[in-house]
Backbone bond lengths (Angstrom), bond angles and torsions (degrees), N, CA, C in turn:
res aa  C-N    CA-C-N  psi(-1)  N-CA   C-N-CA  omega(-1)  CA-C   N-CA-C  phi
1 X - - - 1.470 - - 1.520 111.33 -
2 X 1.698 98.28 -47.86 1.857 85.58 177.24 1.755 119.07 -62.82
3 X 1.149 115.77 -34.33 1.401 121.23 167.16 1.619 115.89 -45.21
4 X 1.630 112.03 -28.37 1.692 104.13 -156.95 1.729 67.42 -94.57
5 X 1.140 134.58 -26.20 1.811 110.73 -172.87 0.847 130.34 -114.31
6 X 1.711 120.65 19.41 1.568 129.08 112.38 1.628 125.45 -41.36
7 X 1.288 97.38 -68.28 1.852 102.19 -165.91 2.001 95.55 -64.96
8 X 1.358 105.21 -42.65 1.659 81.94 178.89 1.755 124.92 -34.81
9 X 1.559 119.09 -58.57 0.908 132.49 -143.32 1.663 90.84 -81.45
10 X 1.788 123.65 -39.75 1.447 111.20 168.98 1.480 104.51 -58.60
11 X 1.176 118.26 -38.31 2.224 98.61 175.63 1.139 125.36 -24.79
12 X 1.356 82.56 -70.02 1.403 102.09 -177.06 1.702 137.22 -50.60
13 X 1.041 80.56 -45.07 1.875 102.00 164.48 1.429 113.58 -62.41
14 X 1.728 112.85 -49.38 1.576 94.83 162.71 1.100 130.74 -88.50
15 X 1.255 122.77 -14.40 1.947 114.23 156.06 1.401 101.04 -64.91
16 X 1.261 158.68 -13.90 1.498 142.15 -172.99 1.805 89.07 -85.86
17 X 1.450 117.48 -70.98 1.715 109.32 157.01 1.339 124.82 -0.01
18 X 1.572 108.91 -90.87 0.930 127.54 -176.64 1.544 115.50 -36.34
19 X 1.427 112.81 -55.25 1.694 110.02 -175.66 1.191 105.54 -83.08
20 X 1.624 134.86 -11.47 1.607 119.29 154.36 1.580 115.97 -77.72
21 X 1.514 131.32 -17.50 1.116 114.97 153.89 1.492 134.78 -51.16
22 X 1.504 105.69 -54.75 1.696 125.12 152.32 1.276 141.53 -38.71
23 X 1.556 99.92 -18.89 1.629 99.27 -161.45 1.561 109.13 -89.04
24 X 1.816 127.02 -3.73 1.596 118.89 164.48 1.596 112.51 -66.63
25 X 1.183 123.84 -20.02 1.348 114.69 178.53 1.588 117.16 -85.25
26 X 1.509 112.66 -0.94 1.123 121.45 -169.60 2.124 100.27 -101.97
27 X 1.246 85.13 -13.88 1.847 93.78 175.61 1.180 142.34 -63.86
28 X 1.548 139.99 115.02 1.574 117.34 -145.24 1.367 108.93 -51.42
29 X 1.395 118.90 -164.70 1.518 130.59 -159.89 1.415 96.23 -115.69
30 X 1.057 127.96 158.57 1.491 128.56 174.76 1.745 108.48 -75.18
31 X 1.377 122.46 154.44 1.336 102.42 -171.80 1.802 100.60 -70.97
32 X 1.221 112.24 -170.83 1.131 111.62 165.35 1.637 123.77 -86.13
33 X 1.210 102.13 153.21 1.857 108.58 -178.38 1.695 122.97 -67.28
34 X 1.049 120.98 -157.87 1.865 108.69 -158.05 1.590 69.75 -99.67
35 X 1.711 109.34 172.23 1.001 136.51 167.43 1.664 115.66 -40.19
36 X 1.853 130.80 134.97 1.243 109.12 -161.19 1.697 94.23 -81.03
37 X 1.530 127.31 1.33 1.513 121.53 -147.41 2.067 89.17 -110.24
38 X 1.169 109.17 -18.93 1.418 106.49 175.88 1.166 112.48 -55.55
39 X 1.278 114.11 124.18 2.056 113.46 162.44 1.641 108.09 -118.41
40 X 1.386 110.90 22.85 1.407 102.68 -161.38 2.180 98.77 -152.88
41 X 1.402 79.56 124.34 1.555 86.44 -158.91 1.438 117.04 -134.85
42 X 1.498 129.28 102.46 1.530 126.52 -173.55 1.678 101.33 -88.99
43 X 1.706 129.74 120.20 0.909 115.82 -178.04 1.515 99.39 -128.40
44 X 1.677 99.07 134.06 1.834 114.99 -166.44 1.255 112.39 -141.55
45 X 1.580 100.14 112.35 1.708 121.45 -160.00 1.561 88.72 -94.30
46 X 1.524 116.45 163.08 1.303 120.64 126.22 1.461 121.52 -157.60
47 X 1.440 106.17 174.33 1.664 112.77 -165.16 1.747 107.02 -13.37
48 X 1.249 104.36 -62.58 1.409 116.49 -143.22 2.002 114.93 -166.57
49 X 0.951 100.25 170.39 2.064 92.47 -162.82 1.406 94.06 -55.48
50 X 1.836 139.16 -30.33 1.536 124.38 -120.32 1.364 77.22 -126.97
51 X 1.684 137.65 -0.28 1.910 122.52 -153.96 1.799 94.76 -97.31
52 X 1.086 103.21 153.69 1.683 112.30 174.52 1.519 111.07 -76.30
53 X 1.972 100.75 -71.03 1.508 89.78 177.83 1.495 131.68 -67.21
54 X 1.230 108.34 152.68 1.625 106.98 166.99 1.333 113.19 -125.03
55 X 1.773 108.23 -172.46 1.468 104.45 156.18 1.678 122.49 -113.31
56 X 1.424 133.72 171.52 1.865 104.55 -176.04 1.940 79.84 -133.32
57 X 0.758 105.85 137.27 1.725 118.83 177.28 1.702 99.23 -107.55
58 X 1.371 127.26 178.84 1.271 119.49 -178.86 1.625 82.83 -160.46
59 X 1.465 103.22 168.23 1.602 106.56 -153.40 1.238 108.53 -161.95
60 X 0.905 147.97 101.68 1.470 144.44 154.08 1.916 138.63 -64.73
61 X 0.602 126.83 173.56 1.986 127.29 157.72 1.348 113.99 167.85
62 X 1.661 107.38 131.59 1.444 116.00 156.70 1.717 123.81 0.27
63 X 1.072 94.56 -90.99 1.855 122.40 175.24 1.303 113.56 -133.73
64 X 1.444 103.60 -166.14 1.490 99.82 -154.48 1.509 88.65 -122.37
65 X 1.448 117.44 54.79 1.462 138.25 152.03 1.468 121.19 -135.86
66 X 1.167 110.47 10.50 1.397 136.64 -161.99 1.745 109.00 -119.80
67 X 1.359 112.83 121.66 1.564 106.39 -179.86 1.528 113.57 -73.77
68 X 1.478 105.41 146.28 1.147 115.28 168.70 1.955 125.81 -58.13
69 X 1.520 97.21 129.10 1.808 99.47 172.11 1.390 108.58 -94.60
70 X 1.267 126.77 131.71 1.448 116.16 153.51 1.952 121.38 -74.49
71 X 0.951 103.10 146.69 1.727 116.54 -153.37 1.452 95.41 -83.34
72 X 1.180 106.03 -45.53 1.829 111.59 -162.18 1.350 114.87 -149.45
73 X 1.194 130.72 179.45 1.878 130.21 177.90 1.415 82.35 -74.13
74 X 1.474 98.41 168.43 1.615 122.00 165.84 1.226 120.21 -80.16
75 X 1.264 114.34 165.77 1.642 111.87 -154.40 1.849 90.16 -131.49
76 X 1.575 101.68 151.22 1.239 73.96 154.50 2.131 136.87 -115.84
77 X 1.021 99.10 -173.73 1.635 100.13 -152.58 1.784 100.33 -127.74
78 X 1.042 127.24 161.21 1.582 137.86 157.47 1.767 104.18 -129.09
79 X 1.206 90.58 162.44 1.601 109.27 -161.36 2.115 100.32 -137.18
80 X 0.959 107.06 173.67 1.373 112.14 -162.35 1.701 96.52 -60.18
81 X 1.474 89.94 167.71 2.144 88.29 -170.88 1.484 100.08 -77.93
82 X 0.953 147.42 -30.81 1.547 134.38 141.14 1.588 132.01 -82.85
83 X 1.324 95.86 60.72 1.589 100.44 162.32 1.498 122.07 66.84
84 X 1.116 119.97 -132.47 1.626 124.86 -164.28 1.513 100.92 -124.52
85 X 1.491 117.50 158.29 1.391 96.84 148.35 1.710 80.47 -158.35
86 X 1.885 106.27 170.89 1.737 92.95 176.84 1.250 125.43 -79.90
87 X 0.928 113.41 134.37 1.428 130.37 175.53 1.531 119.85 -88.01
88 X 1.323 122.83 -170.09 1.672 146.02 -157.48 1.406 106.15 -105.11
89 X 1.039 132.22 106.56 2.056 113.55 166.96 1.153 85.17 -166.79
90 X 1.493 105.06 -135.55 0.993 109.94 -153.87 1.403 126.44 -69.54
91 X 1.564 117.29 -30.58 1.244 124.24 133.49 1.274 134.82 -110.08
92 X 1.117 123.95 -177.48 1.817 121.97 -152.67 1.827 86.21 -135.59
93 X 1.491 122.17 74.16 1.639 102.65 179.96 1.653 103.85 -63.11
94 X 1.518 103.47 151.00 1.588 117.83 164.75 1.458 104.91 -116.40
95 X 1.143 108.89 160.29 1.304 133.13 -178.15 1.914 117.97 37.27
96 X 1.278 93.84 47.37 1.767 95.64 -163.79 1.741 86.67 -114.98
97 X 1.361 103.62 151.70 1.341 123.17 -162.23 1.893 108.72 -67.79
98 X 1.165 136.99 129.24 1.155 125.41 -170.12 1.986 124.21 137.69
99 X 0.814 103.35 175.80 1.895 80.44 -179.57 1.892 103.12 -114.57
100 X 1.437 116.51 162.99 1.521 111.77 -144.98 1.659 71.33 -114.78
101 X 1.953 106.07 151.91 1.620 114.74 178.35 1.487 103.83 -84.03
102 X 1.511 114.80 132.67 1.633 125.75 168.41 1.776 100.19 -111.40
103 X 0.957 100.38 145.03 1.259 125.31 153.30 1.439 124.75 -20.91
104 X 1.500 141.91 83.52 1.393 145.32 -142.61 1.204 123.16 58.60
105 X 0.939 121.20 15.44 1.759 125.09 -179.67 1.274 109.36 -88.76
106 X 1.552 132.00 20.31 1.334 160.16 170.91 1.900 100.54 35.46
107 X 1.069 119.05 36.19 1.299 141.01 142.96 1.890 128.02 -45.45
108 X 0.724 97.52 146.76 1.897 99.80 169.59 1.267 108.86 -124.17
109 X 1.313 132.82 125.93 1.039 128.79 -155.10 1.951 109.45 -90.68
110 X 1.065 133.35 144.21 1.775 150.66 -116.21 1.866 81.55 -131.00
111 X 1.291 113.20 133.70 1.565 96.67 163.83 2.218 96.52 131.87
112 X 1.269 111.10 -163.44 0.947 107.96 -169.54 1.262 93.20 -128.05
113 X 1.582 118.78 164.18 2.158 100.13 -163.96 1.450 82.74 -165.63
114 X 1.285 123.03 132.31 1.501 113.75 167.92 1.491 124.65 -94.40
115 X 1.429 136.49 152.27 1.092 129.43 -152.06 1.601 90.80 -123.01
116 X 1.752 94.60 134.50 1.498 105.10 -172.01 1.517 118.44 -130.80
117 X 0.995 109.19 7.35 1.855 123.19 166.87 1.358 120.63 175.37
118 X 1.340 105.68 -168.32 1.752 125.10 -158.58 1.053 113.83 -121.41
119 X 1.074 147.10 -158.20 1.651 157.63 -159.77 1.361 95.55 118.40
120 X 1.827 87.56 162.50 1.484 140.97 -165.88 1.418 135.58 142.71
121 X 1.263 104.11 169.08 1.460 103.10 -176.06 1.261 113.24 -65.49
122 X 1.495 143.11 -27.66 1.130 133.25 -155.62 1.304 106.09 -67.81
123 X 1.209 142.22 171.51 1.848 159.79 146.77 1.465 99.03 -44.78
124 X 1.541 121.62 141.34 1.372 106.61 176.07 1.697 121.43 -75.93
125 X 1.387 104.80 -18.99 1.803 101.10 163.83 1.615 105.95 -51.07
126 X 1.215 117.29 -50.73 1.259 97.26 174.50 1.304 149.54 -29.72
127 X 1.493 97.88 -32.14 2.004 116.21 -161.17 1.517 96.27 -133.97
128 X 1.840 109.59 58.88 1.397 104.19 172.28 1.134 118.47 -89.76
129 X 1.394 116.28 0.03 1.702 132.71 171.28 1.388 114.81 -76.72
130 X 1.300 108.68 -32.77 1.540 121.78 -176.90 1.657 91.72 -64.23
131 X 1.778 102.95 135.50 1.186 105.17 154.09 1.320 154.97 -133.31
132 X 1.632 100.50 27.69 1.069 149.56 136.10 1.638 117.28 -14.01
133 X 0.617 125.19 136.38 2.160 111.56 152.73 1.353 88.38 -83.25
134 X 1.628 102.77 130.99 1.545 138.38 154.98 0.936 117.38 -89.29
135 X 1.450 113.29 136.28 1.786 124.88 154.18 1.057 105.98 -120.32
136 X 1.361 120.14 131.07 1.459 133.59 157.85 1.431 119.78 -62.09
137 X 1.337 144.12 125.19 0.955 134.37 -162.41 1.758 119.47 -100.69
138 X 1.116 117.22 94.23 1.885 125.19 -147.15 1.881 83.51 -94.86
139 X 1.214 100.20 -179.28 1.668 106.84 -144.04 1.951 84.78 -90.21
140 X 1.391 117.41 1.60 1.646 111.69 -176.97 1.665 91.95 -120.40
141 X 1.386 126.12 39.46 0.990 116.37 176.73 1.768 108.59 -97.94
142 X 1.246 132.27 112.20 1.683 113.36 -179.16 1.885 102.31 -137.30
143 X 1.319 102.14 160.84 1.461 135.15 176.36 1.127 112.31 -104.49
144 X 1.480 112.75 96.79 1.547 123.98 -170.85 1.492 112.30 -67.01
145 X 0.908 131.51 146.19 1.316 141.02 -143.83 1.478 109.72 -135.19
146 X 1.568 117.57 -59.56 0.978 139.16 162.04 1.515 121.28 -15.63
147 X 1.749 135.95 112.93 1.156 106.98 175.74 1.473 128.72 -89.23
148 X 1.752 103.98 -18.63 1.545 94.13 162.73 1.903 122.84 -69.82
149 X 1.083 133.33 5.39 1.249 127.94 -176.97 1.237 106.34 -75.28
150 X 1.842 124.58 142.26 1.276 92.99 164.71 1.473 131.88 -106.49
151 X 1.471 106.92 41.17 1.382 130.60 131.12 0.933 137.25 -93.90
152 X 1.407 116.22 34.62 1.660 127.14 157.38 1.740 113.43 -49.00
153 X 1.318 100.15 142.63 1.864 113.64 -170.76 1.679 112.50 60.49
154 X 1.274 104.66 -19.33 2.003 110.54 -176.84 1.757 104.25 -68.47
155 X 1.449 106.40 133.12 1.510 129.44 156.53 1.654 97.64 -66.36
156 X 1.534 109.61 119.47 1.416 116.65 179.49 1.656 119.45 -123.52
157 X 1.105 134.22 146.48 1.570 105.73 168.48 1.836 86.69 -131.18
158 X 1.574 86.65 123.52 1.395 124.59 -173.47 1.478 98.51 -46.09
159 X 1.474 131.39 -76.39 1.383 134.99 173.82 0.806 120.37 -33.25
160 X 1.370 140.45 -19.17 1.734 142.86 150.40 1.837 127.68 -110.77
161 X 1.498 83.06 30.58 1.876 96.70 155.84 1.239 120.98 -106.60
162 X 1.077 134.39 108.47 1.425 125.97 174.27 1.557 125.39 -47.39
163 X 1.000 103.88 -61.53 1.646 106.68 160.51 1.658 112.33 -138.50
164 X 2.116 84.59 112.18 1.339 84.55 179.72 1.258 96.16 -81.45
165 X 1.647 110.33 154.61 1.803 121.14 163.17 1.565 124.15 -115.03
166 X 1.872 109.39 40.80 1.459 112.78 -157.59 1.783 83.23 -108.14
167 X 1.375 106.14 165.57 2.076 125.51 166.22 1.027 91.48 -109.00
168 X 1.468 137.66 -29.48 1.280 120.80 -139.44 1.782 108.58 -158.50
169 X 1.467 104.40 114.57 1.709 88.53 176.82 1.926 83.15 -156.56
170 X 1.403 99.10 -163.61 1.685 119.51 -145.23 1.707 82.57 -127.95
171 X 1.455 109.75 105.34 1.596 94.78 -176.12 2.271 95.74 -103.97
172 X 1.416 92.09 103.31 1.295 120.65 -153.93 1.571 97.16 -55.86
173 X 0.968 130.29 -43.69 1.822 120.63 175.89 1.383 126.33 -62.88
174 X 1.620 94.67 -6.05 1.438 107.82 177.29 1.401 108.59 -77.60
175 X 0.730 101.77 -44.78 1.843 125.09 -172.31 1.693 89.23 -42.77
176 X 1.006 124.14 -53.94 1.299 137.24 160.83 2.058 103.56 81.88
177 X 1.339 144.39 -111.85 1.298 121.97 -154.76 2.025 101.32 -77.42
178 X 1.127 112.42 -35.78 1.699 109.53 -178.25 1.949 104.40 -42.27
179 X 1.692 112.26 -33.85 1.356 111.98 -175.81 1.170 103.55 -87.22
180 X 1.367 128.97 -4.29 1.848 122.97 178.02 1.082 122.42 -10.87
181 X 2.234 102.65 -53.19 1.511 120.78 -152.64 1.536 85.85 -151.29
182 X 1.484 119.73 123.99 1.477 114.63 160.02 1.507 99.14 -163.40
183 X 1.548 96.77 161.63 1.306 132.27 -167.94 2.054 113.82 -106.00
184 X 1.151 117.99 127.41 1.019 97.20 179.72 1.531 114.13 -91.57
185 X 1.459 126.28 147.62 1.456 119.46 -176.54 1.573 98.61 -116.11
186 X 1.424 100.86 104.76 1.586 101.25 154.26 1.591 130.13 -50.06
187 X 1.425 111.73 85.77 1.503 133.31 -173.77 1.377 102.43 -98.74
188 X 1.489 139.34 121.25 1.604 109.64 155.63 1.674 109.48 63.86
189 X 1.766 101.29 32.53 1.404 88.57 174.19 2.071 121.55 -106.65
190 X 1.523 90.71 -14.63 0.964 108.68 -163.01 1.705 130.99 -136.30
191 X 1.759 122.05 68.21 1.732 109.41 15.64 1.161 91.50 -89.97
192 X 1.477 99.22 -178.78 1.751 132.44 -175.49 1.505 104.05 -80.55
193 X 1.334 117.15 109.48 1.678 111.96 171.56 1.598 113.26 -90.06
194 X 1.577 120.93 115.01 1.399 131.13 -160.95 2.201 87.00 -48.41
195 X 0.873 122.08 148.66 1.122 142.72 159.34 2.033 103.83 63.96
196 X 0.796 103.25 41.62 1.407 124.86 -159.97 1.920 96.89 -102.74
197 X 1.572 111.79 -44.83 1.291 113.50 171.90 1.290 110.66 124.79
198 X 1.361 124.98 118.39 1.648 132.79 -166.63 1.293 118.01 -140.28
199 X 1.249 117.82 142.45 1.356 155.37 162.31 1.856 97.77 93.62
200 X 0.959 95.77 92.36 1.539 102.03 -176.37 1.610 98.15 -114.92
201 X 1.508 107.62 126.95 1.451 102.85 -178.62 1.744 107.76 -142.32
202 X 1.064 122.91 176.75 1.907 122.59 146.86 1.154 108.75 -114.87
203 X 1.363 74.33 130.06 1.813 102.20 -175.75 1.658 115.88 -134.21
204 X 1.131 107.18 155.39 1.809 111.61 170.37 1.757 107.22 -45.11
205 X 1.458 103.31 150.26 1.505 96.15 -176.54 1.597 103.95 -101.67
206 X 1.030 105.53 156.56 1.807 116.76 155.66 1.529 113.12 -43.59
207 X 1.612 102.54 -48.43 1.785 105.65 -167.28 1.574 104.51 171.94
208 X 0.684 150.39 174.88 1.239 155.51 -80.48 1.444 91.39 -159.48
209 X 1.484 132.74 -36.10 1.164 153.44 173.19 1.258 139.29 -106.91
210 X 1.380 104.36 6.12 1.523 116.32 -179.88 1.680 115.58 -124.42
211 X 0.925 109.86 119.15 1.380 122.86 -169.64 1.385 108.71 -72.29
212 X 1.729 109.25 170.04 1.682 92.25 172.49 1.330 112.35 -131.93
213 X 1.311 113.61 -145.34 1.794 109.97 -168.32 1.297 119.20 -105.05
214 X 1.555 109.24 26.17 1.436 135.82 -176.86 1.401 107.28 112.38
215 X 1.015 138.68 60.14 1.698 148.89 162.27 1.582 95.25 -115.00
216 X 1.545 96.28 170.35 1.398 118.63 150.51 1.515 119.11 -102.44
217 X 1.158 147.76 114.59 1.574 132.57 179.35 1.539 104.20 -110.82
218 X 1.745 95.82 -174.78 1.298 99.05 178.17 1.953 99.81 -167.96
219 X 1.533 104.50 -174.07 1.084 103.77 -178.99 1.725 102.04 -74.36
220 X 1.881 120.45 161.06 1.304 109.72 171.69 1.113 125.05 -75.48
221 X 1.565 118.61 1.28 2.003 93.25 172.79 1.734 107.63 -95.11
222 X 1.450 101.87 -15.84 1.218 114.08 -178.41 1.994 112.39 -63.05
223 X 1.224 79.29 -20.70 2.150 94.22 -173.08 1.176 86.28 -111.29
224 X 1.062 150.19 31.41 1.492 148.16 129.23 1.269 140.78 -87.33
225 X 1.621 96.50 -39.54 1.778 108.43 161.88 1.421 99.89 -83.39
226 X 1.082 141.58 -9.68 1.630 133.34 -169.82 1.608 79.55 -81.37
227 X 1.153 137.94 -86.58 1.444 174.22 -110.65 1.873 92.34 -71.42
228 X 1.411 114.94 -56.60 1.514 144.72 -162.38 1.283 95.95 -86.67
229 X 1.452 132.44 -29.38 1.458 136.08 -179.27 1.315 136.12 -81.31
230 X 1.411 85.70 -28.69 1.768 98.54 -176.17 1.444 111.07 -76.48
231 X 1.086 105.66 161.82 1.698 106.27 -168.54 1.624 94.56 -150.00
232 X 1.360 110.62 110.47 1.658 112.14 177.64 1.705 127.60 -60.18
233 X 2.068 102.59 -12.41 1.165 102.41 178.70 1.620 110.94 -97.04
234 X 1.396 104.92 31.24 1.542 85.50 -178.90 2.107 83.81 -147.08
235 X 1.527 102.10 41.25 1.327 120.16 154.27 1.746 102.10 28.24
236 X 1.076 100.20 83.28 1.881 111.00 -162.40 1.632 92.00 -102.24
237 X 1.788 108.12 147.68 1.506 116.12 -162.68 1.679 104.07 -144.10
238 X 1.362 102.34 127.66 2.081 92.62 164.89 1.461 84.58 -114.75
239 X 2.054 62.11 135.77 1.562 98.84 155.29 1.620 111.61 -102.72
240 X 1.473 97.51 140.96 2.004 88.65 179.38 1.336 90.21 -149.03
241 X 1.411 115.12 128.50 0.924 129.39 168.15 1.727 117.25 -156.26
242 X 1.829 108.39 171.34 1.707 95.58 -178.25 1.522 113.37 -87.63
243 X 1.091 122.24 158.49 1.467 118.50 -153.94 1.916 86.34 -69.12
244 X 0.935 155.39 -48.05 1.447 140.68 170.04 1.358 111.50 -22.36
245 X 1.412 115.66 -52.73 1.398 111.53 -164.18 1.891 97.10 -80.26
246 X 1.089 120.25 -29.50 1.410 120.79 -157.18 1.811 85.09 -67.23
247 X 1.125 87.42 -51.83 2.060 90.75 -165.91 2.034 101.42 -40.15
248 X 1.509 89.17 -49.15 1.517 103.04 -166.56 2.055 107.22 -50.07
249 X 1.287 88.73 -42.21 1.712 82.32 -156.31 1.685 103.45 -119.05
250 X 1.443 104.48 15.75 1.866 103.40 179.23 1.521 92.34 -69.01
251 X 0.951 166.93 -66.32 1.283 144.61 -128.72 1.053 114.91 -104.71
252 X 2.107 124.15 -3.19 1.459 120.91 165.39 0.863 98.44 -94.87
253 X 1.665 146.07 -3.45 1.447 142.45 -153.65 0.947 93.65 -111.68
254 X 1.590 127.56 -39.03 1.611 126.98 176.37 1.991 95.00 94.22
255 X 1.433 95.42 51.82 1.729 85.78 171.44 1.039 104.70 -113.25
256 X 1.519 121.25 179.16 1.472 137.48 -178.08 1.398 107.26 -75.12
């Protein structure tokens, strides 16, 4: 008996070992990195989850074995009137430190998001440089808002819905000079989680100091070279995040 309560107590000690030797393979996975086909990259830090202004860097590369160049100085940027929170794109982080974007919580959503067209007021002869897909934005153009619709987060033009079923949307020409020039940001597009947070775009800013209702903005010549730059075949992505998180996850994310 004294023998079985010796060797018990060494067991034990090496199974406690043993599963702290084991336990890095048991550790989550890093998320995954930006798209390998992206060569085109808007990246927009700021202070901290809750600050308005930011900065937006822009970035290029060969392939996606190839380091990133930045194109130009940084510009500066505003972010929703309360700050960041994570958002929907390309990945969906869970359980990562920070507050998650809802639906009017005038947030900008935190994360990496790919950008898939243009709008504005102009005529599309206008924006034959743009190479983007454009929409002109006609006075029945709106951004459903609504989370029971099931065109929630969808660009709609009312005059060719048969039956719309929205209370509530963003009738975008109204918005009038902030929509001059904008970008659409695939937020919560894919799928769409009802109250998840919609119509997230870059757009011209108000000012320098005024935040928005979950966009990114900027000054207008600054949303002009963004606008003229982008190129849909080289699958272009913002990253926005607060410089805490950027420090945290640039080198599993594969950023500059």
């Amino acid at each position: 008996m004294r023998a079985v309560k010796l060797i018990l107590p060494i067991l034990m000690v090496a199974m406690l070992l043993g599963c702290k030797q084991r336990s890095p393979e048991f550790a989550p996975a890093p998320p995954p990195p930006l798209p390998a086909a992206c060569t085109q990259m808007l990246l927009v830090t700021t202070k901290d989850w809750y600050a308005v202004p930011g900065v937006m860097r822009r970035f290029t590369r060969t392939n996606a074995a190839s380091a990133w160049t930045q194109v130009d100085a940084a510009v500066p940027v505003v972010v929703g009137r309360k700050g960041l929170g994570w958002g929907r794109g390309v990945i969906t982080p869970t359980n990562f430190p920070g507050p998650v974007k809802k639906e009017g919580d005038g947030k900008s959503p935190a994360g990496i998001f790919r950008l898939s067209s243009a709008f504005g007021l102009a005529e599309p002869d206008e924006m034959v440089n743009v190479k983007m897909p454009y929409q002109q934005l006609t006075g029945t153009i709106e951004c459903v808002d609504d989370v029971k619709s099931t065109n929630y987060n969808a660009i709609v033009d009312r005059a060719k819905t048969a039956q719309p079923d929205w209370n509530s949307s963003e009738k975008m020409r109204a918005i009038g000079d902030p929509y001059r020039l904008g970008v659409v940001v695939d937020h919560n597009t894919d799928p769409r989680e009802p109250g998840g947070g919609s119509c997230v775009f870059l757009h011209i800013w108000s000012g320098p100091r005024t935040g928005t209702a979950g966009c990114t903005a900027m000054a207008s010549g600054q949303m002009a070279n963004l606008l003229f730059w982008l190129d849909p075949a080289a699958q272009p992505v913002l990253v926005q995040l607060p410089e805490s998180e950027y420090k945290r996850l640039q080198k599993d994310w594969g950023l500059p």
